[in-house]
C-alpha positions as CSV (number, residue, x, y, z in Angstrom):
1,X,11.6,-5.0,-10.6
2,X,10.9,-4.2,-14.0
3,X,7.0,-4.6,-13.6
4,X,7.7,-1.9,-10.6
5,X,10.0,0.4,-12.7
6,X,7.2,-0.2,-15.6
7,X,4.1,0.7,-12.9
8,X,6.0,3.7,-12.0
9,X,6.6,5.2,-15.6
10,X,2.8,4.6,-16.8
11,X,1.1,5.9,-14.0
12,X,3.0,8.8,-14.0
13,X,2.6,9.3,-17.9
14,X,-1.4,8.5,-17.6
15,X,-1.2,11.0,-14.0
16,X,0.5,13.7,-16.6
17,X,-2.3,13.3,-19.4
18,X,-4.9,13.5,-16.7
19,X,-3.8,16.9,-15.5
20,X,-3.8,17.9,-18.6
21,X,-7.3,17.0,-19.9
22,X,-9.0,17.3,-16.2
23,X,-7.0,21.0,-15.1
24,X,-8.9,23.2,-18.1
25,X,-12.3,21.1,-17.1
26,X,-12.1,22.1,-13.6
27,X,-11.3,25.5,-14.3
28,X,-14.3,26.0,-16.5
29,X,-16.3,24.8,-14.0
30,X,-15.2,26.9,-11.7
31,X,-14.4,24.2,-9.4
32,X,-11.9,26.2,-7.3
33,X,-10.2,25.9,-3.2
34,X,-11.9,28.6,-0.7
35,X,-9.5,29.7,1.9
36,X,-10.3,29.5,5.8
37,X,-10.7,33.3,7.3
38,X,-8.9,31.6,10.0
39,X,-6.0,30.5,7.7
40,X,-3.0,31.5,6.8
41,X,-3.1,35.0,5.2
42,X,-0.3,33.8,2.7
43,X,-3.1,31.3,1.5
44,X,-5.5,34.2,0.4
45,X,-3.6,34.0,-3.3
46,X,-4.9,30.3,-3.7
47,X,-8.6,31.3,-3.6
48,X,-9.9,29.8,-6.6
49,X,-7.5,27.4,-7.3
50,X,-9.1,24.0,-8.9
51,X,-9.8,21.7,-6.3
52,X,-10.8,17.9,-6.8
53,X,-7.2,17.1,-8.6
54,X,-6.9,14.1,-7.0
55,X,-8.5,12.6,-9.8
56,X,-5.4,12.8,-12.0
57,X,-3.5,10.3,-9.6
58,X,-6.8,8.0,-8.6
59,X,-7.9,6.8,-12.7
60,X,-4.3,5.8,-13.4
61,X,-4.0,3.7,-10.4
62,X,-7.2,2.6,-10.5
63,X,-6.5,1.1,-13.9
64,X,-3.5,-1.0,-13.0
65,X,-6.4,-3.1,-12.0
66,X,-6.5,-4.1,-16.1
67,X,-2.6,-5.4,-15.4
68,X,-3.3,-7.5,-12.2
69,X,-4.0,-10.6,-14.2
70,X,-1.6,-10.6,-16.0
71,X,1.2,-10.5,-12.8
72,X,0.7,-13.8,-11.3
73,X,-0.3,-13.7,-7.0
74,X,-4.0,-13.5,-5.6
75,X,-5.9,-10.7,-7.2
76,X,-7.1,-9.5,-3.8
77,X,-4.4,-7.9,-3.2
78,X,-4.3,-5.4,-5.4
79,X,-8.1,-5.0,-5.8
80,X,-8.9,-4.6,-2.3
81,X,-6.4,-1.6,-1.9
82,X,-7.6,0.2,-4.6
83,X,-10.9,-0.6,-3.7
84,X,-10.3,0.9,-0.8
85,X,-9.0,4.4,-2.5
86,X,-12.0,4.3,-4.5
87,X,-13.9,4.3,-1.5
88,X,-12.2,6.6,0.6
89,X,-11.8,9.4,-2.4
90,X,-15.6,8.8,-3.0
91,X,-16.3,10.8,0.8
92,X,-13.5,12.9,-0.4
93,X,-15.4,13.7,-3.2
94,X,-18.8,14.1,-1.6
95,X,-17.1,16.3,1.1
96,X,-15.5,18.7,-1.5
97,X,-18.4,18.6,-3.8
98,X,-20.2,20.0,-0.9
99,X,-18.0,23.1,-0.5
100,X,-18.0,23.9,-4.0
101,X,-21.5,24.1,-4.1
102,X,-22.2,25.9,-1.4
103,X,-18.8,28.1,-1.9
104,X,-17.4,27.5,1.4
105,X,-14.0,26.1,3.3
106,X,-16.3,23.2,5.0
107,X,-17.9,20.8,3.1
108,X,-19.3,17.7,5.1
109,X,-20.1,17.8,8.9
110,X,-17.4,16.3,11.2
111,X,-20.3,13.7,12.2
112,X,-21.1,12.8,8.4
113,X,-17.6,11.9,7.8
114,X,-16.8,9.9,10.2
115,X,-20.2,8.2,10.1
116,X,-18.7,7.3,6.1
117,X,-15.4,6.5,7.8
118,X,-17.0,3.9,10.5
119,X,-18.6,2.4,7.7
120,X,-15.8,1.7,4.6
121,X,-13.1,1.0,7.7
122,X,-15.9,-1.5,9.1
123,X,-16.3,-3.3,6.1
124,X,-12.7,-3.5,5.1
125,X,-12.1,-4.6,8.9
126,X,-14.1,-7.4,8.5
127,X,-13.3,-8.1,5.1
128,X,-9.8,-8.7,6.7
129,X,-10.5,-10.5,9.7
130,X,-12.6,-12.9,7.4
131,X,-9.6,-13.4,4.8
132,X,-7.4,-16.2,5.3
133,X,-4.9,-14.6,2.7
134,X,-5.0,-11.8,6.3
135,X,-6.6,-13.1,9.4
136,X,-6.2,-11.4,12.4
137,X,-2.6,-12.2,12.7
138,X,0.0,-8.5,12.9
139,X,3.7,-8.4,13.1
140,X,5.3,-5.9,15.4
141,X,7.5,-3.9,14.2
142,X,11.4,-4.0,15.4
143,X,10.8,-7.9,16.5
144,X,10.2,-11.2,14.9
145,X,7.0,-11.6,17.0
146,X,3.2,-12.1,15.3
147,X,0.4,-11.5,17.6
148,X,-3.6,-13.0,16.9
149,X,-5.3,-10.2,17.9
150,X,-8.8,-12.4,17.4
151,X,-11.9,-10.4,17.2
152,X,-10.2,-7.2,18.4
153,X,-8.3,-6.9,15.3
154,X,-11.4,-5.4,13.8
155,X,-11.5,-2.3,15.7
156,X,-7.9,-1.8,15.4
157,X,-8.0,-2.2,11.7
158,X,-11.2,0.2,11.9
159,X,-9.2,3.4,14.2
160,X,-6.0,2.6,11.9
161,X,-8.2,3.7,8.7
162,X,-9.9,6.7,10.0
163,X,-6.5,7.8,11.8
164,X,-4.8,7.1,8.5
165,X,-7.2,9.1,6.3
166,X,-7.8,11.9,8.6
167,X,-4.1,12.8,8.7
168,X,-3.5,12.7,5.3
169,X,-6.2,15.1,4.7
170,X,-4.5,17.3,7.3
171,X,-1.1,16.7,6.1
172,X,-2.7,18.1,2.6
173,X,-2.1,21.9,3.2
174,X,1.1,23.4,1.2
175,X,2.1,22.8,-2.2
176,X,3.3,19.6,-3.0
177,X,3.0,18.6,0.6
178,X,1.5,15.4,0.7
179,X,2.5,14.7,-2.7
180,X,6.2,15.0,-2.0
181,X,5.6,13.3,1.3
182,X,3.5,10.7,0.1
183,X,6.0,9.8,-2.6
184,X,8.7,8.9,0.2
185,X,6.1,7.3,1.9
186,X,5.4,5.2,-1.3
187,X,9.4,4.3,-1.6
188,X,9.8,3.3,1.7
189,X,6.6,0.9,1.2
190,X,8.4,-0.3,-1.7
191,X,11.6,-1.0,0.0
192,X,9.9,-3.1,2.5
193,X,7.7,-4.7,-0.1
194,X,10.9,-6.0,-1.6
195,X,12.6,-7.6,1.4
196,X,9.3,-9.3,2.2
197,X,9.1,-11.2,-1.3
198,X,12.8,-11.9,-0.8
199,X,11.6,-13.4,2.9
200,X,8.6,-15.4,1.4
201,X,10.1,-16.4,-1.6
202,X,12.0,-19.2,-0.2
203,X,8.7,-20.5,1.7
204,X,6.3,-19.4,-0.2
205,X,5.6,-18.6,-4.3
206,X,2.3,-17.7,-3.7
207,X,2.9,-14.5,-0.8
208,X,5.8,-14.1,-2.1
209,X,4.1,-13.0,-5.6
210,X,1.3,-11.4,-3.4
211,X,3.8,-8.9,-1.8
212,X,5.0,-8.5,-5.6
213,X,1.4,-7.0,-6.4
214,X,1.5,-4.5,-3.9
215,X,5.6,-3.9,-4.9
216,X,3.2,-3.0,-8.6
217,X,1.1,-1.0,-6.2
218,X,3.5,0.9,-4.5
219,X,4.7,1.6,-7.8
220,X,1.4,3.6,-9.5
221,X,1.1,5.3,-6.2
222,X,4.7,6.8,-6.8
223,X,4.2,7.5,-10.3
224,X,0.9,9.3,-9.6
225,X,2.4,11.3,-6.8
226,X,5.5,12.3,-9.2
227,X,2.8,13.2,-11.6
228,X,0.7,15.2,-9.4
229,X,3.5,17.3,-8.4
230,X,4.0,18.6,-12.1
231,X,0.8,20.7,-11.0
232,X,1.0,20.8,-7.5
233,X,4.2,21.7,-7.3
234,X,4.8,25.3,-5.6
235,X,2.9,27.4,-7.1
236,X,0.1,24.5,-7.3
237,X,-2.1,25.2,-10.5
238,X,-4.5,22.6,-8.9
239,X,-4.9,20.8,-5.7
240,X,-6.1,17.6,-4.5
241,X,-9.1,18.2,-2.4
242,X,-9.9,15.5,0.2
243,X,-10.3,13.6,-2.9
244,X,-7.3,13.3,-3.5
245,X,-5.9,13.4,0.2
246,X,-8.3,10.2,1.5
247,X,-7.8,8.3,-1.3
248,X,-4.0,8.2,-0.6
249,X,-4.4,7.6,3.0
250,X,-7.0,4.8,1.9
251,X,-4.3,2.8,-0.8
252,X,-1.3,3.3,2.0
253,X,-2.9,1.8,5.2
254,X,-4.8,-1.2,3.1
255,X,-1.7,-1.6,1.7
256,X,-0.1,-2.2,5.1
257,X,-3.2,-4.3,6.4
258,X,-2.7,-6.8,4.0
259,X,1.1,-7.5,4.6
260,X,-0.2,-7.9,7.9
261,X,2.2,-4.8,9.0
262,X,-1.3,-2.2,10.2
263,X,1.4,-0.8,13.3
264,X,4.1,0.2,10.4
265,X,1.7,3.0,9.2
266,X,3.0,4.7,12.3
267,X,6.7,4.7,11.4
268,X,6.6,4.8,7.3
269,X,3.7,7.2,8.0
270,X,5.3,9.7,10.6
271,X,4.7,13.2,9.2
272,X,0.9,12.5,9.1
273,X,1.0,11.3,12.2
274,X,3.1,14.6,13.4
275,X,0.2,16.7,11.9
276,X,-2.2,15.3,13.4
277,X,-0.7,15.0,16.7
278,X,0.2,18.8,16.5
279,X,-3.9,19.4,16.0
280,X,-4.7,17.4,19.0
281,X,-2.0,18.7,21.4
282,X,-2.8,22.2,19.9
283,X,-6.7,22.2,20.7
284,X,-6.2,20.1,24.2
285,X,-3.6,23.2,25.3
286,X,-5.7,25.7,24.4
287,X,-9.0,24.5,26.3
288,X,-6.8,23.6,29.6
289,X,-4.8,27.1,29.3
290,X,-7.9,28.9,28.8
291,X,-7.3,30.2,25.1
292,X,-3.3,30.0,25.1
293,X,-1.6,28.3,21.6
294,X,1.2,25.5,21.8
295,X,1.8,27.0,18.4
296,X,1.5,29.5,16.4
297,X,-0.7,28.0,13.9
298,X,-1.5,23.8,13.3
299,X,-1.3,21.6,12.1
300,X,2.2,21.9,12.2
301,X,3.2,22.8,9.1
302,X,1.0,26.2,9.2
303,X,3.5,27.0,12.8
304,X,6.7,26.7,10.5
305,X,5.1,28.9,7.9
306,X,4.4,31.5,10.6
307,X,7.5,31.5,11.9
308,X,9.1,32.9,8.4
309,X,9.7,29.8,6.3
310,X,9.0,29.5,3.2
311,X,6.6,27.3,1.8
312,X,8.8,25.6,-0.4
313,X,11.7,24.7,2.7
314,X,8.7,24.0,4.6
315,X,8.1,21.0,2.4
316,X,11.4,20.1,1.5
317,X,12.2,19.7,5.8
318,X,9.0,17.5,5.9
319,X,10.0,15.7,3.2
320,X,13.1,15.2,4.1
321,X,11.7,13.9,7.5
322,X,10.1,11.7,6.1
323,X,12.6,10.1,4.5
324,X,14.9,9.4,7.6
325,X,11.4,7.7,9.2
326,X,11.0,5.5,5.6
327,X,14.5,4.6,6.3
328,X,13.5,3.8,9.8
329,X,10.6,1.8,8.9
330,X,12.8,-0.8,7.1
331,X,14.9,-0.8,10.1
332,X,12.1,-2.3,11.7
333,X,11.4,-5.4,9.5
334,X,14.8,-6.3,9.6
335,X,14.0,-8.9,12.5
336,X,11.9,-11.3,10.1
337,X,14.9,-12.0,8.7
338,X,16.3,-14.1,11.6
């Protein structure tokens, strides 16, 4: 617990100096959010507002890398998350690159980034089907039971990445958003991270200090959301950019993958799932009502807003949502305990 409390308190302290080295950078490069016409007209403000912030959160973490040696467990599990935010961020980056150069909302084409998608989430598939450390082996949430899902575990692994991603870059759309939610996210993670050393312990050193690793993990990723939010924070003096946004989605559902949990991401990760669910169910209902909207605005969070909250109680109800679905996501490994 202490090498958690410690992971915590340094990335957040390294997430802090980033901001404030990287924030004046950015700005004198102009490197600044455009605003959808379509959007909300509340967002017109934010024009110009650095962009690409994510990298304040992804060096610090990405460093704990220089620690892993020294905390015992197979390296692997804390390189190949990370690895995996590296990669992720990187089509993040290309994407928002892309729309700062040409100085519009839409940087890459919906075809290029999946295309980037199919191909990290292919290679990470495999890379876990071919692990013994992982297998193809899940647990199912709310039971005791593991299921070998053979050579269809890669294409579940593969949807789970580019489901996860996606909908934290659409969860990434007020202030502190997907910082704050990601944070509870991150806690809940930790929670369960806990219990399952506890579990393993008495079977097993070696997992047992495996699922300590990612405990480390869970750590950087709460102290670099904590640290994030002292500039994203409403009103946000920087934002993440899909940088930022896939990289966290990329960290979380690797991290899940290799506790052999990939079904969790749909509890602990509930309000991206909400968001993106609202985007479907939005665009579906307006093609088969010819043009009428199930809400006012998605994804979701954009319908609250329209409806006269705040931005600020907007991600405080989301957050707190969040929360009660972490809580529920322990719930649900209670049955390895048996």
């Amino acid at each position: 617990m202490y090498k958690f409390a410690a992971a915590i308190v340094i990335t957040f302290i390294l997430t802090v100096i980033c901001g404030k080295i990287l924030l004046p950078y950015l700005r004198r490069l102009k490197i600044g959010q455009h605003i959808k016409e379509n959007g909300p007209q509340e967002h017109k403000s934010k024009e110009g507002t650095p962009m690409m912030g994510g990298f304040m959160f992804i060096i610090p973490i990405a460093l704990s890398l220089v620690a892993a040696p020294f905390l015992g467990g197979d390296f692997q599990f804390m390189l190949v998350p990370v690895l995996m935010m590296l990669a992720c961020g990187a089509i993040g980056f290309v994407d928002d690159y892309i729309k700062v150069v040409k100085k519009r909302s839409l940087g890459l084409k919906g075809i290029q980034k999946i295309a980037a998608q199919l191909v990290v989430s292919g290679a990470f598939a495999i890379y876990a089907y071919l692990s013994p450390a992982v297998s193809s082996v899940i647990f199912i949430p709310f039971t005791d039971i593991t299921v070998d899902l053979g050579i269809w575990y890669i294409p579940l692994i593969m949807i789970a990445v580019i489901a996860t991603t996606n909908s934290t870059n659409i969860t990434d759309g007020l202030d502190g958003l997907l910082s704050s939610v990601t944070l509870v996210v991150s806690c809940g993670l930790a929670a369960i991270l806990v219990l399952m050393s506890t579990i393993f312990y008495a079977s097993s050193a070696a997992d047992a200090q495996n699922m300590q690793l990612l405990l480390t993990l869970a750590g950087c990723v709460m102290g670099g959301c904590l640290g994030f939010l002292v500039y994203n924070a409403h009103p946000a003096k920087v934002f993440m950019g899909d940088t930022g946004s896939l990289a966290l989605g990329g960290i979380l559902i690797a991290m899940c993958v290799m506790m052999k949990m990939p079904l969790l991401i749909v509890i602990l990760g509930f309000v991206y799932v909400f968001e993106s669910i609202s985007v479907i169910l939005q665009v579906g209902y307006f093609k088969l009502t010819g043009g009428k909207r199930l809400f006012k605005m998605a994804p979701v969070h954009h319908h609250f807003q329209k409806k006269g909250y705040k931005e600020t109680k907007v991600v405080l109800l989301f957050t707190l949502a969040q929360g009660v679905m972490s809580i529920l996501a322990l719930l649900s490994v209670m049955p390895l305990f048996k």
